[in-house]
MMTF fields as JSON, N, C-alpha, C and O atoms, coordinates in Angstrom:
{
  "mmtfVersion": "1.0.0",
  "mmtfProducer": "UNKNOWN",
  "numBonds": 355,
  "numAtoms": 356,
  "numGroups": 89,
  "numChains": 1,
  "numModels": 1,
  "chainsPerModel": [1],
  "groupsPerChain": [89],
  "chainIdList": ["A"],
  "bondAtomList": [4, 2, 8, 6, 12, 10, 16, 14, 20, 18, 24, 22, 28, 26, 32, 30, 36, 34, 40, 38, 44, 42, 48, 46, 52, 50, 56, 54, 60, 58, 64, 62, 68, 66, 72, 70, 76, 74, 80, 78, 84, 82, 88, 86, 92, 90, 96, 94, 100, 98, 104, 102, 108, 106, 112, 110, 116, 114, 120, 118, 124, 122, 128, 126, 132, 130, 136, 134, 140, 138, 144, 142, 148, 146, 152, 150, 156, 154, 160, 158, 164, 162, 168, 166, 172, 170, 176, 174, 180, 178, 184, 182, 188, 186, 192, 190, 196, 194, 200, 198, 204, 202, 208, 206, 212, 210, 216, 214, 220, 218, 224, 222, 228, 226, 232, 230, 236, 234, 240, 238, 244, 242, 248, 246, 252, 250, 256, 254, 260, 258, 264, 262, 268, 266, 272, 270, 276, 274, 280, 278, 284, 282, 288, 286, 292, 290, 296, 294, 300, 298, 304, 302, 308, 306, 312, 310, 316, 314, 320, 318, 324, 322, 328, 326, 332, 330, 336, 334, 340, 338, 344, 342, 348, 346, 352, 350],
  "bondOrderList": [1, 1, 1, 1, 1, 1, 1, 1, 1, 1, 1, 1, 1, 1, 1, 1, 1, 1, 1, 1, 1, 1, 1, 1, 1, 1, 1, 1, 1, 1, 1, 1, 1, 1, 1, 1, 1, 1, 1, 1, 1, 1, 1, 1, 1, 1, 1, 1, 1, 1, 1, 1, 1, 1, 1, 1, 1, 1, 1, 1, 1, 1, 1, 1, 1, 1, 1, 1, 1, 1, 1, 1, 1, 1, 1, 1, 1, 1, 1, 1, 1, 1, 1, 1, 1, 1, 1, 1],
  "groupList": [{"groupName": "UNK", "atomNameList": ["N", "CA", "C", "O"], "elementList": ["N", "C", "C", "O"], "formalChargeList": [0, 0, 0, 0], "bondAtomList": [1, 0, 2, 1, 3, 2], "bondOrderList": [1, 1, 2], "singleLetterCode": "X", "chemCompType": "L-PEPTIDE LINKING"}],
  "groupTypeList": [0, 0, 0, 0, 0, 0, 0, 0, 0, 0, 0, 0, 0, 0, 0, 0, 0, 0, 0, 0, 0, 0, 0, 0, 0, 0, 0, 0, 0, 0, 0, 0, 0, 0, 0, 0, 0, 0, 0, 0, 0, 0, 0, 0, 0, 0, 0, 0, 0, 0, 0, 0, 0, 0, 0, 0, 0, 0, 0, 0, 0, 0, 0, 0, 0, 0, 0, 0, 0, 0, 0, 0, 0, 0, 0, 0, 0, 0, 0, 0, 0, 0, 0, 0, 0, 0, 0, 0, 0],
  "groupIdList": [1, 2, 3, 4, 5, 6, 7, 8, 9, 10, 11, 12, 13, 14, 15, 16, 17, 18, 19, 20, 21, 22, 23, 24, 25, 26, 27, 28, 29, 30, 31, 32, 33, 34, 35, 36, 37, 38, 39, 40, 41, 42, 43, 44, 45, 46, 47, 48, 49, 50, 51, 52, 53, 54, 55, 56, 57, 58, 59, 60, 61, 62, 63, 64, 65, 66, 67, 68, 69, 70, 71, 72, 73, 74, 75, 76, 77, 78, 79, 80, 81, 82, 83, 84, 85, 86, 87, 88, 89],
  "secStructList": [7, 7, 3, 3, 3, 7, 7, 4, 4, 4, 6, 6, 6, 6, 6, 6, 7, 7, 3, 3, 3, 7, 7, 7, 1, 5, 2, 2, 2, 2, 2, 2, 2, 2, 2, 2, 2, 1, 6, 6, 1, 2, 2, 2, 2, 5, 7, 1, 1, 1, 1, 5, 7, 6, 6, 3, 3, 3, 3, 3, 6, 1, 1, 5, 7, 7, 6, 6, 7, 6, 6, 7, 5, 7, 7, 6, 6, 7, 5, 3, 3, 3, 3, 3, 7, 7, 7, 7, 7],
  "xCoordList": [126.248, 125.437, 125.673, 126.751, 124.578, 124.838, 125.609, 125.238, 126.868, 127.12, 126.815, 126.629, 126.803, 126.622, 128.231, 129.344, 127.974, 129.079, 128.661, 128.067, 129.087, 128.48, 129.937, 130.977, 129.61, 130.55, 130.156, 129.107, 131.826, 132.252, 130.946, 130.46, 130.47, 129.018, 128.115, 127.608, 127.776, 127.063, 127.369, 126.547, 128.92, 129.394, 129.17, 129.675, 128.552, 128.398, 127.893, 128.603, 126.715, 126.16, 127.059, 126.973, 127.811, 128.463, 130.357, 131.261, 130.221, 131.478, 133.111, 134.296, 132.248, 133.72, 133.718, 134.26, 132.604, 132.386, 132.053, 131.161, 132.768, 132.175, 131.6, 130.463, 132.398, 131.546, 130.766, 131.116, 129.624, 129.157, 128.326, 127.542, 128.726, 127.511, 126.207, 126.025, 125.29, 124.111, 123.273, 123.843, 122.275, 121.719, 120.331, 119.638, 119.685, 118.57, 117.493, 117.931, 116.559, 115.706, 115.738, 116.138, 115.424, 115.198, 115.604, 115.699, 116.065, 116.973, 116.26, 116.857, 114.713, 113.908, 114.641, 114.857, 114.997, 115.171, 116.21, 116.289, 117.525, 118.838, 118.973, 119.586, 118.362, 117.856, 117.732, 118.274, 116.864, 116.115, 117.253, 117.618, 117.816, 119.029, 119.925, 120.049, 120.657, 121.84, 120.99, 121.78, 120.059, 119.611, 119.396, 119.384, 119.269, 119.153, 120.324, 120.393, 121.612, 122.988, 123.554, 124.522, 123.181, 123.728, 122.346, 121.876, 122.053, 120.938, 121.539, 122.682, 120.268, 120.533, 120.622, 120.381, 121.082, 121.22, 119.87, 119.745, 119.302, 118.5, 117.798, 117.624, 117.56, 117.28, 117.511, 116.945, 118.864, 119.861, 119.602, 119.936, 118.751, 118.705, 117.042, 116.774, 116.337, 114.8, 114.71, 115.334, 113.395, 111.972, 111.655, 112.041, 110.217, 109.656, 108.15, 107.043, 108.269, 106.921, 107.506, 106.951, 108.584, 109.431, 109.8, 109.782, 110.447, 111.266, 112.113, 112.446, 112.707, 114.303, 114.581, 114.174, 115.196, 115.644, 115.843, 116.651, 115.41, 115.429, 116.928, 117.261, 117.854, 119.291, 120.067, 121.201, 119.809, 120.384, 119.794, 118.774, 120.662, 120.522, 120.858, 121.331, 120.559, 120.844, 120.736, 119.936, 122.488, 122.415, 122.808, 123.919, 122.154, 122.423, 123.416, 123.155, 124.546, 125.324, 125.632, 125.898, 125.66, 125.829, 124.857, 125.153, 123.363, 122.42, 121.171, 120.74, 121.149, 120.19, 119.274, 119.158, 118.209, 117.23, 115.829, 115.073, 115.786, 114.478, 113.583, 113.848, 112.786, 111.562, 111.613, 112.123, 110.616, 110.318, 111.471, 111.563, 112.57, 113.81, 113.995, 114.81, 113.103, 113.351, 112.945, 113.392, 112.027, 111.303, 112.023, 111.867, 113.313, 113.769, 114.62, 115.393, 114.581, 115.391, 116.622, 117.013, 117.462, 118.708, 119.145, 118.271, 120.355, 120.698, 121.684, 122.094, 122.385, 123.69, 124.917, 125.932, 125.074, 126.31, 126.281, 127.236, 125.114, 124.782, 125.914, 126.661, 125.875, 126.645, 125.619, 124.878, 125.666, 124.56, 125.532, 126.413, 125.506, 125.997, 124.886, 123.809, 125.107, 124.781, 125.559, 126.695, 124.785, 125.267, 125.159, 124.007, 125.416, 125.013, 124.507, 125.436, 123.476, 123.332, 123.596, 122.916, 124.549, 124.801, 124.785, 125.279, 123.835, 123.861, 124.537, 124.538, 125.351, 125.735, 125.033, 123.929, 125.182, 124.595, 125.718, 125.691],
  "yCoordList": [103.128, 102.092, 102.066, 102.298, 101.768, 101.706, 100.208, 99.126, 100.361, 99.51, 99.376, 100.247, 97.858, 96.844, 96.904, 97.161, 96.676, 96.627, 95.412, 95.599, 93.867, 92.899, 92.229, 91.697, 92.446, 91.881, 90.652, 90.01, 90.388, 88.669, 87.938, 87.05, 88.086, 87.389, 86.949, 85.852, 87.594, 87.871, 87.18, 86.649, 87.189, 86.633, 84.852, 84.215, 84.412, 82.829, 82.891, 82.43, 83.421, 82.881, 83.736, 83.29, 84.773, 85.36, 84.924, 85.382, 83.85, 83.368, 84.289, 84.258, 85.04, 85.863, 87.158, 87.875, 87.385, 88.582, 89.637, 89.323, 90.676, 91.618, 92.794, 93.179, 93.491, 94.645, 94.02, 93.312, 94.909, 94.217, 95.391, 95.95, 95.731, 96.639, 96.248, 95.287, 97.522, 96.985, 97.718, 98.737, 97.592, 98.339, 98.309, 97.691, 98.689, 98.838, 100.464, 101.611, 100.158, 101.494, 101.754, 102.889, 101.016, 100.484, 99.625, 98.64, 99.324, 98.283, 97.381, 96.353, 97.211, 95.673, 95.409, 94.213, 96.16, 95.992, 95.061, 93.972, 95.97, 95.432, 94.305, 93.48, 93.853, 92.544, 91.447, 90.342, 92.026, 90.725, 90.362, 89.233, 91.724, 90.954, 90.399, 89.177, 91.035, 89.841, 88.978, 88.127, 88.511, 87.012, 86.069, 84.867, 87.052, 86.277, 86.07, 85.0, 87.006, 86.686, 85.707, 85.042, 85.601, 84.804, 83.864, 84.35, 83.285, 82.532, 82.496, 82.401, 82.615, 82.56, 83.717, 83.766, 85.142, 86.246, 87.038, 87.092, 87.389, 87.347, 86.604, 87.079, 85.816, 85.326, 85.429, 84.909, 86.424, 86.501, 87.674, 87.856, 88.781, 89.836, 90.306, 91.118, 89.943, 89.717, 88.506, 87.462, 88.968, 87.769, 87.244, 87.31, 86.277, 85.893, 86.958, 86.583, 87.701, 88.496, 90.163, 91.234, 90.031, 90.964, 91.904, 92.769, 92.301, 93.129, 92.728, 91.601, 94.022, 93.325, 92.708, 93.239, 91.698, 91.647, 91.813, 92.725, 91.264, 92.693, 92.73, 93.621, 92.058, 91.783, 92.432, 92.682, 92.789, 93.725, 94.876, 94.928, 95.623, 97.124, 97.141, 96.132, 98.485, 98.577, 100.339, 101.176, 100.264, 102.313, 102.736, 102.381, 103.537, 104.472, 105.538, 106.541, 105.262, 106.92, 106.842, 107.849, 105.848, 106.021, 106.538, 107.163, 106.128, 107.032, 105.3, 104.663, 105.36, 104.097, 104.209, 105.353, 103.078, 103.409, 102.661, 101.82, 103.215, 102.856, 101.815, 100.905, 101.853, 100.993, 100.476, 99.414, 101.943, 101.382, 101.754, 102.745, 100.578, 101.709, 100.822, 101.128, 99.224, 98.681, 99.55, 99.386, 100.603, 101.246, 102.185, 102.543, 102.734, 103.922, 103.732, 102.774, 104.408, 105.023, 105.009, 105.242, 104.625, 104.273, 105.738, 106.393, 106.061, 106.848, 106.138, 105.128, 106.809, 105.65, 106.037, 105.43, 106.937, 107.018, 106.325, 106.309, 105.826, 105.661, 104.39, 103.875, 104.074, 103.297, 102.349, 103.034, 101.093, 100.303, 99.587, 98.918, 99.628, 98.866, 98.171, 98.751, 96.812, 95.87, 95.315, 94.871, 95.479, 95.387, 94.453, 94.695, 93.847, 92.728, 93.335, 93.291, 93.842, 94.193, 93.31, 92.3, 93.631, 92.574, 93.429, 94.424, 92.214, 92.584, 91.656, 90.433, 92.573, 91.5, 91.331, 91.874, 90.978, 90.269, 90.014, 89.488],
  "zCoordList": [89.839, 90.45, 91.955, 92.502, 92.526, 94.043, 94.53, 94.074, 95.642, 95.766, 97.199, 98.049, 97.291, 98.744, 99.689, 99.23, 100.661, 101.694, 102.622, 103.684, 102.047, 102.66, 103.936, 103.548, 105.218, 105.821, 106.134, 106.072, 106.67, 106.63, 107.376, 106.676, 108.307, 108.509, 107.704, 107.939, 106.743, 105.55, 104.419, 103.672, 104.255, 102.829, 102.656, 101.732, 103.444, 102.846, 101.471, 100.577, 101.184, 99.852, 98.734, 97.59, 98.896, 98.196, 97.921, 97.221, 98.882, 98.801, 99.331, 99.002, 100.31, 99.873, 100.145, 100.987, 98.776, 97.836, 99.313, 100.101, 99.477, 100.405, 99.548, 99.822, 98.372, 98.006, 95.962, 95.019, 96.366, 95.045, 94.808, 95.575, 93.291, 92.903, 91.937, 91.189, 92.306, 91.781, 90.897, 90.508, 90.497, 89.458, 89.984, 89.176, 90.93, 91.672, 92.225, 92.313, 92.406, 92.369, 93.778, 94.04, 94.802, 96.139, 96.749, 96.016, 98.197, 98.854, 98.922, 99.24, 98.695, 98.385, 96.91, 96.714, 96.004, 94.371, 94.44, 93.872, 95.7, 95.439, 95.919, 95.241, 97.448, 98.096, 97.153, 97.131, 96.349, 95.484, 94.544, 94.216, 94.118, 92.884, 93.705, 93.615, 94.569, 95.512, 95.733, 96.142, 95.797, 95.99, 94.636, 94.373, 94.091, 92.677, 92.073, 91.469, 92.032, 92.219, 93.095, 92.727, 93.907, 95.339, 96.017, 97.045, 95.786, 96.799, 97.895, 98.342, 98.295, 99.99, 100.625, 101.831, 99.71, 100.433, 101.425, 102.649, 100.717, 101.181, 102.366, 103.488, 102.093, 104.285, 104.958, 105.92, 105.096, 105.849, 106.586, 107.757, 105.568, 106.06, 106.255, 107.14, 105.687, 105.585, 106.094, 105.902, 107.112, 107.678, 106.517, 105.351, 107.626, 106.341, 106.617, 106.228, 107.016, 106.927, 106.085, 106.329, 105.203, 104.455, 104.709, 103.833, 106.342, 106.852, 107.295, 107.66, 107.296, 107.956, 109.187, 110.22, 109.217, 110.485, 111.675, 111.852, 112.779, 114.088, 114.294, 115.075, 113.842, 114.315, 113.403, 113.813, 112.279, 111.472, 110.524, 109.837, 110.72, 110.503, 108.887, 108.363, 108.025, 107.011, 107.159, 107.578, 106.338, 106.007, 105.085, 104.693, 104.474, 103.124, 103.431, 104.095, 102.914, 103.443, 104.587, 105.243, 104.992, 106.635, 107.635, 108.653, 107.135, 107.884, 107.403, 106.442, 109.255, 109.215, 108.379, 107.941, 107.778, 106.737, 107.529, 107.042, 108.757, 109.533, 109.327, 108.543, 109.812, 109.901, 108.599, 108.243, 107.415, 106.074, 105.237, 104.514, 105.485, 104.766, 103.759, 102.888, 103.645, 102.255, 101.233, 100.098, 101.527, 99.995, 99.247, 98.08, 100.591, 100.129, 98.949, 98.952, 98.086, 96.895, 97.331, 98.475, 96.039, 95.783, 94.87, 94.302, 94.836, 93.75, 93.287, 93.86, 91.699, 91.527, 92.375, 92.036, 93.439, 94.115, 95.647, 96.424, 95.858, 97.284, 97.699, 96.867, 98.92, 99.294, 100.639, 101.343, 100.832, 101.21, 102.195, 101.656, 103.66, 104.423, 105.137, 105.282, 105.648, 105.891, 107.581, 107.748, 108.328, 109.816, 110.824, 111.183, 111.307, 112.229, 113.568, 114.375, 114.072, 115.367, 116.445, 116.62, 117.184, 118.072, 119.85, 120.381, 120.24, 122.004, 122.876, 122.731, 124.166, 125.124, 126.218, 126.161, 126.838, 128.292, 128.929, 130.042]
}
């Protein structure tokens, strides 16, 4: 199963929980179940017009998952990090 890599920013609705695995086709699939596991997850990382975030990033393998990277395919070894993009001034 593919697992999540949720850092401490992230973990409110998960309490905690930083790694969690999942049973999903696509990172919209896995989205929807951590939210359905966790309310709240989801908003966190999705608009409300159902992309991601401009402030955070998401990578498969360690390889950003672009623009349309909610659609991309999951395999069961993948590994799903979850990023806070942060800028200074």
């Amino acid at each position: 199963m593919p697992t999540v890599i949720i850092p401490p920013p992230y973990q409110g609705p998960t309490r905690g929980v930083g790694r969690v695995e999942v049973e999903a086709g696509t990172l919209r699939a896995c989205l929807d179940l951590l939210d359905r596991r966790y309310p709240g997850f989801r908003a966190q990382v999705v608009d409300a017009g159902g992309g991601v975030h401009r402030f955070v990033k998401l990578f498969v393998n360690r390889e950003l998952a672009g623009p349309d990277g909610l659609d991309r395919e999951l395999r069961a070894d993948d590994e799903i990090e979850i990023v806070a993009a942060i800028a200074g001034g």
